[in-house]
Predicted model as a PDB file, atoms N, CA, C, CB and O in Angstrom, pLDDT in the B-factor column:
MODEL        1                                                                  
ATOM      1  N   UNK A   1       0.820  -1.182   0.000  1.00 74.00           N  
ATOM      2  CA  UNK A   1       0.000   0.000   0.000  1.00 74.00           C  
ATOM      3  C   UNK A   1       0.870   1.254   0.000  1.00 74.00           C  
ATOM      4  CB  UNK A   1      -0.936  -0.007   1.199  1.00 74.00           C  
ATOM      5  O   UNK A   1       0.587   2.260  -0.650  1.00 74.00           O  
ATOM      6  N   UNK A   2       1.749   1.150   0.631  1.00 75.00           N  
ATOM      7  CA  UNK A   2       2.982   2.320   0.849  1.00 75.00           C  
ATOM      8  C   UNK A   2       3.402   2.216  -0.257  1.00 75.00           C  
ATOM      9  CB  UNK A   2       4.195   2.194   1.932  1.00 75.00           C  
ATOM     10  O   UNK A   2       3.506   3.373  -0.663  1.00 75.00           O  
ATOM     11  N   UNK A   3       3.768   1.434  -1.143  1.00 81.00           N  
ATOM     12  CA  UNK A   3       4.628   1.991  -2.458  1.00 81.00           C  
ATOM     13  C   UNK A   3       3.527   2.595  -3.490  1.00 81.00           C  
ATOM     14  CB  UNK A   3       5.584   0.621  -3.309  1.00 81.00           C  
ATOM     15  O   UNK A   3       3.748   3.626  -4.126  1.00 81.00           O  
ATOM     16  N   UNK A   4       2.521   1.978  -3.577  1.00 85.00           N  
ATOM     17  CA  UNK A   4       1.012   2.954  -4.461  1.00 85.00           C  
ATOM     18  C   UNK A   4       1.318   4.136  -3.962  1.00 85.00           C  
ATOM     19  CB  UNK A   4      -0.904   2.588  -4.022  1.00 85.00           C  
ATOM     20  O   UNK A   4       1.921   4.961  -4.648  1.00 85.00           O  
ATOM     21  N   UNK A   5       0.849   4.447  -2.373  1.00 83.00           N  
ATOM     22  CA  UNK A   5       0.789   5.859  -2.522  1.00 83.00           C  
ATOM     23  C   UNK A   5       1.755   6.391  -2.814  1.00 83.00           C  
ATOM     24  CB  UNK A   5       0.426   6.468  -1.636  1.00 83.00           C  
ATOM     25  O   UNK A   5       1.720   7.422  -3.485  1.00 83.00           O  
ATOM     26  N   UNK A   6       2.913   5.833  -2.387  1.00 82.00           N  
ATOM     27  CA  UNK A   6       4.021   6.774  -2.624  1.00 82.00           C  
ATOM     28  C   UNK A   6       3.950   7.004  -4.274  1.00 82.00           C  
ATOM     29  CB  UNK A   6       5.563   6.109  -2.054  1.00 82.00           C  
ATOM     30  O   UNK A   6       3.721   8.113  -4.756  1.00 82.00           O  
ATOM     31  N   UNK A   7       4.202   5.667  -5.173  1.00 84.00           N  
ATOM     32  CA  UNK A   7       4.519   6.118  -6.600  1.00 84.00           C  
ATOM     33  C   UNK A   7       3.435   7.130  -7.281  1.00 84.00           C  
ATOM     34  CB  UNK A   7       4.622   4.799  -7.514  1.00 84.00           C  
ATOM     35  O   UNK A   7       3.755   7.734  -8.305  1.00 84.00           O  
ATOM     36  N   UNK A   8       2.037   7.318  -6.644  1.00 87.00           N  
ATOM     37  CA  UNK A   8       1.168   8.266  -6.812  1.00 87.00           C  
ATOM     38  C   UNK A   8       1.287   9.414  -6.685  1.00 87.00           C  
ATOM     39  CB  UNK A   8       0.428   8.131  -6.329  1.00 87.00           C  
ATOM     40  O   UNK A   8       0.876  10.306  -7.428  1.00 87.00           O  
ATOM     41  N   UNK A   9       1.870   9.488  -5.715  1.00 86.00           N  
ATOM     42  CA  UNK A   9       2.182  10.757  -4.849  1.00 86.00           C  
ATOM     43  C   UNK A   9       3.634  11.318  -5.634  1.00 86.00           C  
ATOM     44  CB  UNK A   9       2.438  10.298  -2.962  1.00 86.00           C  
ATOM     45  O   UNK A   9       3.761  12.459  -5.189  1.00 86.00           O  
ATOM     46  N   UNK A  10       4.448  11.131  -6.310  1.00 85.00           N  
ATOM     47  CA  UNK A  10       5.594  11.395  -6.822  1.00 85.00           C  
ATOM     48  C   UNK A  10       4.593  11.463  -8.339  1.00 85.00           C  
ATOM     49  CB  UNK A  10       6.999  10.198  -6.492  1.00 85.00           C  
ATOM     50  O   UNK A  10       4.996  12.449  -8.956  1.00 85.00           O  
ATOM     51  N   UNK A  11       3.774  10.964  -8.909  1.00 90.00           N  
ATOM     52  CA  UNK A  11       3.633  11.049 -10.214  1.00 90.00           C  
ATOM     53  C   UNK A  11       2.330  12.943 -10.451  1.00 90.00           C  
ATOM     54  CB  UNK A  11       2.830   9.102 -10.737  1.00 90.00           C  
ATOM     55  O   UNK A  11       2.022  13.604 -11.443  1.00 90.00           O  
ATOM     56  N   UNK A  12       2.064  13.048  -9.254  1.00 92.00           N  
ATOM     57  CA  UNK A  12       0.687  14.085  -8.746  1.00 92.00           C  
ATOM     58  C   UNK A  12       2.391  15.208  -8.870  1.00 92.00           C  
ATOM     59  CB  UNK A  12      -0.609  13.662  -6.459  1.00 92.00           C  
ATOM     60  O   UNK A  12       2.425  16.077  -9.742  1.00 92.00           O  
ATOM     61  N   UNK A  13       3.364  15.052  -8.121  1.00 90.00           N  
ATOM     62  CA  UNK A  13       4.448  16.231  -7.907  1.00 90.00           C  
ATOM     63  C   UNK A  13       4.628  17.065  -9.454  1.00 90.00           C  
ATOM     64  CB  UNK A  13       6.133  15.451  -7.352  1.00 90.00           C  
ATOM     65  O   UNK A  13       4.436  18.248  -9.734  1.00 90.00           O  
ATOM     66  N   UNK A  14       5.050  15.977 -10.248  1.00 91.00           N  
ATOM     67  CA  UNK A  14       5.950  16.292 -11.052  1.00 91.00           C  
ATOM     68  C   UNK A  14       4.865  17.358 -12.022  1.00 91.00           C  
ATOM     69  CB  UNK A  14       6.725  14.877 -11.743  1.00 91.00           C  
ATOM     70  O   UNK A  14       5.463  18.311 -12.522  1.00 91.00           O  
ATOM     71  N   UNK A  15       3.164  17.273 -12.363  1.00 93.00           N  
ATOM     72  CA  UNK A  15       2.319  18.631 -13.265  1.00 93.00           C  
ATOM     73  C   UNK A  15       2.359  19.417 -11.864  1.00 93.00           C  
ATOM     74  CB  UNK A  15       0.293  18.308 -14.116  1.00 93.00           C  
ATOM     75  O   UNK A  15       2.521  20.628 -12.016  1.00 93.00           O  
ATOM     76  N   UNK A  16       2.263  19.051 -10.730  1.00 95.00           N  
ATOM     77  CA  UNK A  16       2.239  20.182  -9.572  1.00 95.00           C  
ATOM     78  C   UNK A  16       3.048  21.172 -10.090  1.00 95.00           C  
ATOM     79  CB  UNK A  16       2.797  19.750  -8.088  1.00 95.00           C  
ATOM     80  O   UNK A  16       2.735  22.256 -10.582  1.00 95.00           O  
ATOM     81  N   UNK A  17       4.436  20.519  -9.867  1.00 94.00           N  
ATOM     82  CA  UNK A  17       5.356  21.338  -9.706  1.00 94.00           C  
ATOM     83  C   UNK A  17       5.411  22.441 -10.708  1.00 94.00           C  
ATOM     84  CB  UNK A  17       6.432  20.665  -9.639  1.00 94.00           C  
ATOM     85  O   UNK A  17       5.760  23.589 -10.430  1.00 94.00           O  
ATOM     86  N   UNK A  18       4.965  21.936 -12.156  1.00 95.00           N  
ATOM     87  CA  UNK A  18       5.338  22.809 -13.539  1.00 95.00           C  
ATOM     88  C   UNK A  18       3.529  24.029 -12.740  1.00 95.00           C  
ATOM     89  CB  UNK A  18       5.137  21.360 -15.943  1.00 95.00           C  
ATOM     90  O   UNK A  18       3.688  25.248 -12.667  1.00 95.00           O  
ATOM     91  N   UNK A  19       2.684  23.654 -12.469  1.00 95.00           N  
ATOM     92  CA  UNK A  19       1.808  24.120 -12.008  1.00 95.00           C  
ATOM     93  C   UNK A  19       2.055  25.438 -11.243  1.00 95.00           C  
ATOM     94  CB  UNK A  19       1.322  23.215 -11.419  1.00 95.00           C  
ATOM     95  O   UNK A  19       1.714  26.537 -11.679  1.00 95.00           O  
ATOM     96  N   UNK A  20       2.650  25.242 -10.120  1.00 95.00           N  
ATOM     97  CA  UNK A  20       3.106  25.881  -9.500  1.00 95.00           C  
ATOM     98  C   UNK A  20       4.028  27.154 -10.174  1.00 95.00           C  
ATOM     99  CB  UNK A  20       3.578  25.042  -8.778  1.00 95.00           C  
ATOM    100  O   UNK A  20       3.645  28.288 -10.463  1.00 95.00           O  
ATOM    101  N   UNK A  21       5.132  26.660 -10.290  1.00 95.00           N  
ATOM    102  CA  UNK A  21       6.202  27.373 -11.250  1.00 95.00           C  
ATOM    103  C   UNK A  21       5.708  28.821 -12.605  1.00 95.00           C  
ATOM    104  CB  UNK A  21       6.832  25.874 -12.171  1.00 95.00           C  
ATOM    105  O   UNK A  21       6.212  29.925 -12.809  1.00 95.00           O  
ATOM    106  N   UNK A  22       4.493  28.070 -13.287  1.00 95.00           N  
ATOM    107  CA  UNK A  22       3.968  28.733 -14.272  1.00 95.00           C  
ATOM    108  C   UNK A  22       2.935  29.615 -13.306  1.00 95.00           C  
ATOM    109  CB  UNK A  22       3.348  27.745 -15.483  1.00 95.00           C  
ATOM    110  O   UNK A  22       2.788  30.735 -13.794  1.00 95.00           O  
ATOM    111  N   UNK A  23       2.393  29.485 -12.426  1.00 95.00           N  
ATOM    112  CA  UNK A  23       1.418  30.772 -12.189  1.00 95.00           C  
ATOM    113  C   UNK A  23       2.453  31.507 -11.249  1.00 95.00           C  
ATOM    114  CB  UNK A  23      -0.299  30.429 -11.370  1.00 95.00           C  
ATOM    115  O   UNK A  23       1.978  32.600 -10.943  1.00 95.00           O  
ATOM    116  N   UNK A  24       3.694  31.305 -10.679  1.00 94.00           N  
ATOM    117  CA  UNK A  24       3.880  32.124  -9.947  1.00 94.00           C  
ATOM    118  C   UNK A  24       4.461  33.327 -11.576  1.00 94.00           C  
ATOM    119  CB  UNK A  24       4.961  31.515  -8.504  1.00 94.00           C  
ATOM    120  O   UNK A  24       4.337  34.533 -11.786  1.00 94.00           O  
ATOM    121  N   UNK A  25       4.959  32.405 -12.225  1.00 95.00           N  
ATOM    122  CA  UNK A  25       5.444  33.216 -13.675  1.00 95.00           C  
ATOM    123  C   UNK A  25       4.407  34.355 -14.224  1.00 95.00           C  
ATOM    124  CB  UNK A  25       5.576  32.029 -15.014  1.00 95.00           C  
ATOM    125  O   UNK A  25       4.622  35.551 -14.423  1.00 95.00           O  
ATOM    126  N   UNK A  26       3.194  33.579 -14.405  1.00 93.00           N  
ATOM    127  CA  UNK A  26       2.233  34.601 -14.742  1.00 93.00           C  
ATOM    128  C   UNK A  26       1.905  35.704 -13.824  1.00 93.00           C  
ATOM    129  CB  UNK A  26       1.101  34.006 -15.007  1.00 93.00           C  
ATOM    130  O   UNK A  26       1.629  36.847 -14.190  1.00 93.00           O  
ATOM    131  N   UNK A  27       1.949  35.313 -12.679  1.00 92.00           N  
ATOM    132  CA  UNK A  27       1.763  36.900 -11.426  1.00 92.00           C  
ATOM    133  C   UNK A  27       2.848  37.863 -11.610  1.00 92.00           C  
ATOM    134  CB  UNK A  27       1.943  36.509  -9.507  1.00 92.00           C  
ATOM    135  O   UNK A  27       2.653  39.070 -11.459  1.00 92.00           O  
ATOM    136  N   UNK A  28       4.286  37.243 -12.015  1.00 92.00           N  
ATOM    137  CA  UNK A  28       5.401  38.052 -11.831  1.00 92.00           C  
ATOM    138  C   UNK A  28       5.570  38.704 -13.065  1.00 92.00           C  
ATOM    139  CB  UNK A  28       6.595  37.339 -11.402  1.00 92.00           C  
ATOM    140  O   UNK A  28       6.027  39.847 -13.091  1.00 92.00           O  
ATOM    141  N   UNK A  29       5.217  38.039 -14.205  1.00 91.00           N  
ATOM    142  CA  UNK A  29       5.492  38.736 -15.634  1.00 91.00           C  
ATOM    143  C   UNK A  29       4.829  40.143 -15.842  1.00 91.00           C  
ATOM    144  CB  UNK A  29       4.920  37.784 -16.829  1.00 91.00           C  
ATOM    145  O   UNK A  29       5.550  40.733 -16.647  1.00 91.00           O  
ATOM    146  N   UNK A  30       4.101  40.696 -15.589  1.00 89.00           N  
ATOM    147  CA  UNK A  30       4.015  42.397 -15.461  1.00 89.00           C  
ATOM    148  C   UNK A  30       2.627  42.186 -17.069  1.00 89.00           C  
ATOM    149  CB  UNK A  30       6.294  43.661 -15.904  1.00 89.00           C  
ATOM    150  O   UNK A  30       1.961  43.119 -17.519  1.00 89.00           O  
ATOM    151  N   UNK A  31       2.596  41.114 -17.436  1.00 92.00           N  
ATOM    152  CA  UNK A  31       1.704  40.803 -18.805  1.00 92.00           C  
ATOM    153  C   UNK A  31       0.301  40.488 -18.762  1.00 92.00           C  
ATOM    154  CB  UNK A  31       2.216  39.656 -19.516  1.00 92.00           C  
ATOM    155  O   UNK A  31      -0.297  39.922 -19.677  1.00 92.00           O  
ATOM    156  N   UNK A  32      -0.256  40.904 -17.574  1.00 91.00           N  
ATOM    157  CA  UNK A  32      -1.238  40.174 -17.170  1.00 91.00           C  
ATOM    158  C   UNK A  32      -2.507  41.261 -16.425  1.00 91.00           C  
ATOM    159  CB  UNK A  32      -0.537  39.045 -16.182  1.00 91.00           C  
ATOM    160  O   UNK A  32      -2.092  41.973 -15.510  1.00 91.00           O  
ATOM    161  N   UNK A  33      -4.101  41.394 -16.824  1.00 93.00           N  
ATOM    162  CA  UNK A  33      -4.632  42.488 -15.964  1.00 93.00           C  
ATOM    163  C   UNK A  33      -4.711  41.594 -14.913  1.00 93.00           C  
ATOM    164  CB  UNK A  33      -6.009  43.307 -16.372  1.00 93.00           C  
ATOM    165  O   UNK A  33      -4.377  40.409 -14.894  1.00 93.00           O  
ATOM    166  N   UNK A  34      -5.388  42.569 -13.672  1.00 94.00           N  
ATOM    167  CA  UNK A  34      -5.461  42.565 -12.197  1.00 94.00           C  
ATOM    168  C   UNK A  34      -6.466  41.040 -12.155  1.00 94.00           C  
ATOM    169  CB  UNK A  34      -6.270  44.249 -11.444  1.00 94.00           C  
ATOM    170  O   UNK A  34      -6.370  40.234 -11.230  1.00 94.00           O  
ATOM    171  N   UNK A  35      -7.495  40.844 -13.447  1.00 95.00           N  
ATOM    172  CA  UNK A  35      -8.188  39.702 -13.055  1.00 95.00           C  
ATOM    173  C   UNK A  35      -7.550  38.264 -13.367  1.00 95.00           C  
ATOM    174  CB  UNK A  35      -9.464  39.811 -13.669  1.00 95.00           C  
ATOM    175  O   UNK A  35      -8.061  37.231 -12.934  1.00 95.00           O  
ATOM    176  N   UNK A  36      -6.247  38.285 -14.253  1.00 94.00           N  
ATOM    177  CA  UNK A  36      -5.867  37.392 -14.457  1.00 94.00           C  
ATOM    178  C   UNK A  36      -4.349  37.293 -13.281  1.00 94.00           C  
ATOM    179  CB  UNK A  36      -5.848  37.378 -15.977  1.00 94.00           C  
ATOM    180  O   UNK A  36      -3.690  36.264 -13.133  1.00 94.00           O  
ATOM    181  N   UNK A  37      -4.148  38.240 -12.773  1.00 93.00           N  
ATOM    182  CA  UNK A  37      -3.413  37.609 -11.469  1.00 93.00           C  
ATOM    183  C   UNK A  37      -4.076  37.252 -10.607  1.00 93.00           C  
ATOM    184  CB  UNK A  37      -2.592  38.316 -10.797  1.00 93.00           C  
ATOM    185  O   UNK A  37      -3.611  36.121 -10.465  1.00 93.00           O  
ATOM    186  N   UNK A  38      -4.706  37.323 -10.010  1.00 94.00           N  
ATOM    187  CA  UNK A  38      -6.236  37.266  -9.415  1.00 94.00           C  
ATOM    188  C   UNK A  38      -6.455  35.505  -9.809  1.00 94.00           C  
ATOM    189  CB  UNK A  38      -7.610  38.614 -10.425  1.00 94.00           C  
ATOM    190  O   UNK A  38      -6.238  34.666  -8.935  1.00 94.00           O  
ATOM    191  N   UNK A  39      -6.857  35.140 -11.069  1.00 95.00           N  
ATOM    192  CA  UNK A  39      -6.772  33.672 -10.985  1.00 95.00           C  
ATOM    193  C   UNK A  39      -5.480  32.907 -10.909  1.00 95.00           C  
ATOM    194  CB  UNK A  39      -7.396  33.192 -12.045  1.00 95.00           C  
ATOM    195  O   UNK A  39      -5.331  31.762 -10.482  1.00 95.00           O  
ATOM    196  N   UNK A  40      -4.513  33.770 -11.422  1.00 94.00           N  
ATOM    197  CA  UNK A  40      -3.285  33.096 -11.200  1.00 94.00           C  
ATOM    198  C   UNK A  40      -2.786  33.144  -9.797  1.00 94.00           C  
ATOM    199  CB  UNK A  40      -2.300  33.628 -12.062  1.00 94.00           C  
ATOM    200  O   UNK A  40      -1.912  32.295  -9.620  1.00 94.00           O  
ATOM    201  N   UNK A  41      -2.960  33.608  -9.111  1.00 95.00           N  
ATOM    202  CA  UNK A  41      -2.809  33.547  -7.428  1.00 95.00           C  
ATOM    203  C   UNK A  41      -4.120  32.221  -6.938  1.00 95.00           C  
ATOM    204  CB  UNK A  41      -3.298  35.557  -6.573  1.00 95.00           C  
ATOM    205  O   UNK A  41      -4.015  31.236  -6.207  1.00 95.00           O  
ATOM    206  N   UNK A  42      -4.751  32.517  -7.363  1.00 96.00           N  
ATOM    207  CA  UNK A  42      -5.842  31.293  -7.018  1.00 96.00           C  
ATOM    208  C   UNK A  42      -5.614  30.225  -7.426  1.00 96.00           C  
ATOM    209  CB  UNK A  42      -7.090  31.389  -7.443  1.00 96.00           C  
ATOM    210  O   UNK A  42      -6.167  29.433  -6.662  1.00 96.00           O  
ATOM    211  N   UNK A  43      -4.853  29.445  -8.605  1.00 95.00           N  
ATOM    212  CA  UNK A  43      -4.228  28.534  -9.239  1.00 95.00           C  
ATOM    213  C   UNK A  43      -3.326  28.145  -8.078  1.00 95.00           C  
ATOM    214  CB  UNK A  43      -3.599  28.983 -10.564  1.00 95.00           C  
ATOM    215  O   UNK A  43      -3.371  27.085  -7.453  1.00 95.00           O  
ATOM    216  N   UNK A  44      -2.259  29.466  -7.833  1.00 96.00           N  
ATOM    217  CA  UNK A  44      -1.012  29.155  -7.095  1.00 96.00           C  
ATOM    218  C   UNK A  44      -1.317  28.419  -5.800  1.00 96.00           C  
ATOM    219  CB  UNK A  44      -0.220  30.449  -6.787  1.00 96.00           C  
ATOM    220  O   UNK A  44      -0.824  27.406  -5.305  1.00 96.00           O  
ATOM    221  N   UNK A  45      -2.568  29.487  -5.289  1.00 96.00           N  
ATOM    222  CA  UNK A  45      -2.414  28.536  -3.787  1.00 96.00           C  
ATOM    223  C   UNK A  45      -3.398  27.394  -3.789  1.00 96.00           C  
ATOM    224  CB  UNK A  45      -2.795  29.474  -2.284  1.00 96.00           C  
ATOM    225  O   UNK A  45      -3.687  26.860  -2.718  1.00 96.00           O  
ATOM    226  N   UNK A  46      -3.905  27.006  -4.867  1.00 96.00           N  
ATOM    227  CA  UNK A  46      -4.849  25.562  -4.583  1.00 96.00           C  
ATOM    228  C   UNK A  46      -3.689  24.673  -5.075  1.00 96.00           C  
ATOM    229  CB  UNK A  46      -6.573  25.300  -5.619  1.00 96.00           C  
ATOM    230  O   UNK A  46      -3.470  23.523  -4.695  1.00 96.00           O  
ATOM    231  N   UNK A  47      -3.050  25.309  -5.888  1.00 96.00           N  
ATOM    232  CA  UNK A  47      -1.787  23.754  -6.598  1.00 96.00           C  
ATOM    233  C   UNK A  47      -0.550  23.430  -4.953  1.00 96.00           C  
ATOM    234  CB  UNK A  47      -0.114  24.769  -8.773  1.00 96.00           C  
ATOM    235  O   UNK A  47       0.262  22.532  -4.731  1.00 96.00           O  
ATOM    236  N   UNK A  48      -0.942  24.547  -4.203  1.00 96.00           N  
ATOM    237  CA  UNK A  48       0.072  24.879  -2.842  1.00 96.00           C  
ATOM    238  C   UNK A  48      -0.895  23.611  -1.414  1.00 96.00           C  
ATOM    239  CB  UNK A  48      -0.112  27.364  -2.278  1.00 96.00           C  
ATOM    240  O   UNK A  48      -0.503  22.672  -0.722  1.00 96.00           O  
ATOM    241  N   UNK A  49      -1.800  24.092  -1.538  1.00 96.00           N  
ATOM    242  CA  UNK A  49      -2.897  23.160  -1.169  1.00 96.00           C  
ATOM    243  C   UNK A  49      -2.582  21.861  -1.784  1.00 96.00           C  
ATOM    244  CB  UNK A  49      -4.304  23.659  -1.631  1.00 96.00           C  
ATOM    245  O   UNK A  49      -1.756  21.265  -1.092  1.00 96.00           O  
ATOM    246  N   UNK A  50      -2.795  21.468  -2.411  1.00 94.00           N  
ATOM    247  CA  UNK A  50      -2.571  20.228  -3.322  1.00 94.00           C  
ATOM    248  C   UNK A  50      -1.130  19.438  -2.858  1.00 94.00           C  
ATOM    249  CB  UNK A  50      -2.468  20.775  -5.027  1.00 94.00           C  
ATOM    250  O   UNK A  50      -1.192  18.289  -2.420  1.00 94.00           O  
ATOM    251  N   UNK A  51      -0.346  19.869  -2.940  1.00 93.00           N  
ATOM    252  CA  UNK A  51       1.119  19.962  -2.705  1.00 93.00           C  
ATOM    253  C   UNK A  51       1.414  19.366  -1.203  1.00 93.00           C  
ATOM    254  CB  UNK A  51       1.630  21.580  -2.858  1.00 93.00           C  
ATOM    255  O   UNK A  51       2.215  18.441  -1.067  1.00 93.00           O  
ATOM    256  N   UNK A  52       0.625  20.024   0.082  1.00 93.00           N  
ATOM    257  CA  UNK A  52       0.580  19.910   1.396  1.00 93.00           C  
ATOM    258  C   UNK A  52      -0.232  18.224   1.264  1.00 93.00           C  
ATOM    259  CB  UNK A  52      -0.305  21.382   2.223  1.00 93.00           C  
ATOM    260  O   UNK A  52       0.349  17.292   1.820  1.00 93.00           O  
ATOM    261  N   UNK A  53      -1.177  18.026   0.729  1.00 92.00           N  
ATOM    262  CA  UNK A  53      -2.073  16.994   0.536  1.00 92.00           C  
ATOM    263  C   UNK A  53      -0.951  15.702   0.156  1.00 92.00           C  
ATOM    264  CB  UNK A  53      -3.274  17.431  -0.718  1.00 92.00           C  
ATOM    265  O   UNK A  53      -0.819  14.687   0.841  1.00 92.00           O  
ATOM    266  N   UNK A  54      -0.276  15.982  -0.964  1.00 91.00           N  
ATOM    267  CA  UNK A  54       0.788  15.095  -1.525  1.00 91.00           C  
ATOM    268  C   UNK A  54       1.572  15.024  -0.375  1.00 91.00           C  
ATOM    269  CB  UNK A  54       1.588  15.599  -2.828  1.00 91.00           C  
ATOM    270  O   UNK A  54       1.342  13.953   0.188  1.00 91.00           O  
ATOM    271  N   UNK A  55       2.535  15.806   0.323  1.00 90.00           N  
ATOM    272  CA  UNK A  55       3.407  15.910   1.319  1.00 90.00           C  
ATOM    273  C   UNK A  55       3.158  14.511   2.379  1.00 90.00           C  
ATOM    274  CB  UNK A  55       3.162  17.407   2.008  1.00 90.00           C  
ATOM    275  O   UNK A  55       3.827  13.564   2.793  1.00 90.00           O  
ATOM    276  N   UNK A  56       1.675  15.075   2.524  1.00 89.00           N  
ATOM    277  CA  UNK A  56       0.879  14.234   3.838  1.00 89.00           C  
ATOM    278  C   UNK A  56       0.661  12.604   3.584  1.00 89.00           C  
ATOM    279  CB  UNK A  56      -0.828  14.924   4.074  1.00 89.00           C  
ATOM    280  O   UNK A  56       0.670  11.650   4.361  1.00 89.00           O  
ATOM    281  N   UNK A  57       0.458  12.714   2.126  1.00 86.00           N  
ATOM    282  CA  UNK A  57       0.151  11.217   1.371  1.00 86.00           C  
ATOM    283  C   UNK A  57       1.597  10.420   1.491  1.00 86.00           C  
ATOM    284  CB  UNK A  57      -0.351  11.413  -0.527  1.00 86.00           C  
ATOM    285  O   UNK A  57       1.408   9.319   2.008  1.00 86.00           O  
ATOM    286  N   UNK A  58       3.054  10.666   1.148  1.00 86.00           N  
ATOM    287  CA  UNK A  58       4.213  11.092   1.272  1.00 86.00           C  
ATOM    288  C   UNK A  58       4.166  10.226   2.568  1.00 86.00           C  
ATOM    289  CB  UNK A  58       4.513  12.681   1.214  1.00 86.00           C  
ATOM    290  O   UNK A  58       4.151   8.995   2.576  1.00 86.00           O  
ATOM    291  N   UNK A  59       4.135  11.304   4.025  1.00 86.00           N  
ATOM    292  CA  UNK A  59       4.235  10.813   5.616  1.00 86.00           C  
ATOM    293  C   UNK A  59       3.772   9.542   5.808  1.00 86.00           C  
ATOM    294  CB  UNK A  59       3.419  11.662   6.623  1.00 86.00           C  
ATOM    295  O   UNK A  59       4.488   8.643   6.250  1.00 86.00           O  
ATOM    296  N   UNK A  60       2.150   9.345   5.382  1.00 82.00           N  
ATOM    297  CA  UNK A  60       1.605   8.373   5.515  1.00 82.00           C  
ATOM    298  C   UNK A  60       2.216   7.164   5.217  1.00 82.00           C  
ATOM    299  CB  UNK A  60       0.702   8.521   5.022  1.00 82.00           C  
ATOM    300  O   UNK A  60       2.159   6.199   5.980  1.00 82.00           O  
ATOM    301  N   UNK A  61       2.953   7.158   3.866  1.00 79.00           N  
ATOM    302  CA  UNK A  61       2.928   6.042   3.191  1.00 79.00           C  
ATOM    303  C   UNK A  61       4.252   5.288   4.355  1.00 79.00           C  
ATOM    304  CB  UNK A  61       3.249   6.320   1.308  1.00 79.00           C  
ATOM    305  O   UNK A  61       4.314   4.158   4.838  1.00 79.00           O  
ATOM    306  N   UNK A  62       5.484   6.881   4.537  1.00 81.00           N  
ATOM    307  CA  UNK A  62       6.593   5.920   5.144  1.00 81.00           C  
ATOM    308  C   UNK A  62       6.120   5.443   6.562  1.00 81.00           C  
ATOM    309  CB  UNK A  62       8.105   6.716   5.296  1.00 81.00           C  
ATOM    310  O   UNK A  62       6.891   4.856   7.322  1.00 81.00           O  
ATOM    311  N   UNK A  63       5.005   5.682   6.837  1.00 75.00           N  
ATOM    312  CA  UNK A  63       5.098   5.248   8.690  1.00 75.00           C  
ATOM    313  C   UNK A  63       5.058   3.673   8.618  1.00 75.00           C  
ATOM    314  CB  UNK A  63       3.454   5.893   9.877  1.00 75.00           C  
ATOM    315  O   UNK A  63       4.322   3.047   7.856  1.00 75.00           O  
ATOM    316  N   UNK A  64       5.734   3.248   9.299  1.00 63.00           N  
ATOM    317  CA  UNK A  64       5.601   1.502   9.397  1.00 63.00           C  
ATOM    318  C   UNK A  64       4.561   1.172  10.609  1.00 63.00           C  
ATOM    319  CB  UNK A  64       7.303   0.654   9.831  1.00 63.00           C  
ATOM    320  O   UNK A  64       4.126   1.733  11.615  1.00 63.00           O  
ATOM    321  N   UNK A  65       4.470   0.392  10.175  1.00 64.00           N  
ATOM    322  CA  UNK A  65       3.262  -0.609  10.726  1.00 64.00           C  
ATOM    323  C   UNK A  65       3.897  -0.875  12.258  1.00 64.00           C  
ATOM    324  CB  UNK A  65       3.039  -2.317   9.651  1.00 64.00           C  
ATOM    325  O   UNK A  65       5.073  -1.095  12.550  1.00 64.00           O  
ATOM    326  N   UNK A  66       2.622  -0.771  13.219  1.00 59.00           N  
ATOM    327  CA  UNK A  66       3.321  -1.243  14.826  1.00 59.00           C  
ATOM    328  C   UNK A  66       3.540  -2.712  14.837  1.00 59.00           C  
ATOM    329  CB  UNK A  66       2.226  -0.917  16.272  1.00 59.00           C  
ATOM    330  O   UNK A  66       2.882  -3.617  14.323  1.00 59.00           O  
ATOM    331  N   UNK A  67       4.966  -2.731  15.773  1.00 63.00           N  
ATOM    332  CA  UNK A  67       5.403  -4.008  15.884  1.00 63.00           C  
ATOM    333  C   UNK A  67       4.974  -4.448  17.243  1.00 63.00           C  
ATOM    334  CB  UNK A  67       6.866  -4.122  15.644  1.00 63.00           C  
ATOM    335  O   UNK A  67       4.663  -3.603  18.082  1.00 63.00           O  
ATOM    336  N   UNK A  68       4.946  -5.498  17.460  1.00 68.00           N  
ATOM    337  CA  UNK A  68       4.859  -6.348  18.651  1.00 68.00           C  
ATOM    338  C   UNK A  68       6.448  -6.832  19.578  1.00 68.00           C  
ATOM    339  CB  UNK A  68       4.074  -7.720  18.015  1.00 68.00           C  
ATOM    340  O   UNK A  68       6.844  -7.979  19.785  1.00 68.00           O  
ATOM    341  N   UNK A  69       6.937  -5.863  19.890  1.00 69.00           N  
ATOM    342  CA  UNK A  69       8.063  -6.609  20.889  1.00 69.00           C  
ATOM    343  C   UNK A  69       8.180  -7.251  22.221  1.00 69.00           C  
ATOM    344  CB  UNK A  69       8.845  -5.879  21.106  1.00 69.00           C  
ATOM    345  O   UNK A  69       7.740  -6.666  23.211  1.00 69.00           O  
ATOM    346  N   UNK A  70       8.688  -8.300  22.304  1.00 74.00           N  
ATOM    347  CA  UNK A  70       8.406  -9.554  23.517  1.00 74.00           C  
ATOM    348  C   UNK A  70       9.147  -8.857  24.087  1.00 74.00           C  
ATOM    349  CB  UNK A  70       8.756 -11.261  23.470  1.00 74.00           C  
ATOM    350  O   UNK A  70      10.273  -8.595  23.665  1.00 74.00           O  
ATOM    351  N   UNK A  71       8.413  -8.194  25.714  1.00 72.00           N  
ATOM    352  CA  UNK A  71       9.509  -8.131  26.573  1.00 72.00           C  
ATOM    353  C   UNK A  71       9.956  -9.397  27.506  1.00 72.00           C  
ATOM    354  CB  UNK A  71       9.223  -7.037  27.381  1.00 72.00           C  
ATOM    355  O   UNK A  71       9.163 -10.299  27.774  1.00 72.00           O  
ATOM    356  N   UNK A  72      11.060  -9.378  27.889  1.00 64.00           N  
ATOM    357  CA  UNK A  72      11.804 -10.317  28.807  1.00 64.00           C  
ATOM    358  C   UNK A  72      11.425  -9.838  30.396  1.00 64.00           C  
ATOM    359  CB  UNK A  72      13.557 -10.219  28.468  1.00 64.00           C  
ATOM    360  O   UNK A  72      11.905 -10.443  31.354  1.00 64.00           O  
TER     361      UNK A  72                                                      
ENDMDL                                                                          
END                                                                             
């Protein structure tokens, strides 16, 4: 189950990331009216959202399973 999410979770990063990257581009490029930074800030922080979600999917996957140790 841990390697699904994980290989999921690495395959969700990689349009994130270009996601990410391109709207912060579009806010910064000076090419854009006030309503289209406006969605491009809204892009940015749901793909940022998204990202935290992956992170968490990520944690999950490495936690190992509780063991049972015999004490003496």
């Amino acid at each position: 189950m841990g390697q699904l999410i994980s290989g999921v979770a690495h395959e969700l990063n990689n349009p994130l990331t270009a996601i990410l990257g391109y709207s912060q581009l579009l806010t910064s490029s000076g090419q854009m009216g006030q309503q289209g930074i406006e969605y491009a800030d809204k892009l940015y922080k749901q793909a940022q959202r998204t990202h935290r979600i992956v992170q968490n999917l990520l944690s999950f996957a490495r936690q190992h399973k509780p063991e049972r140790v015999r004490q003496e």
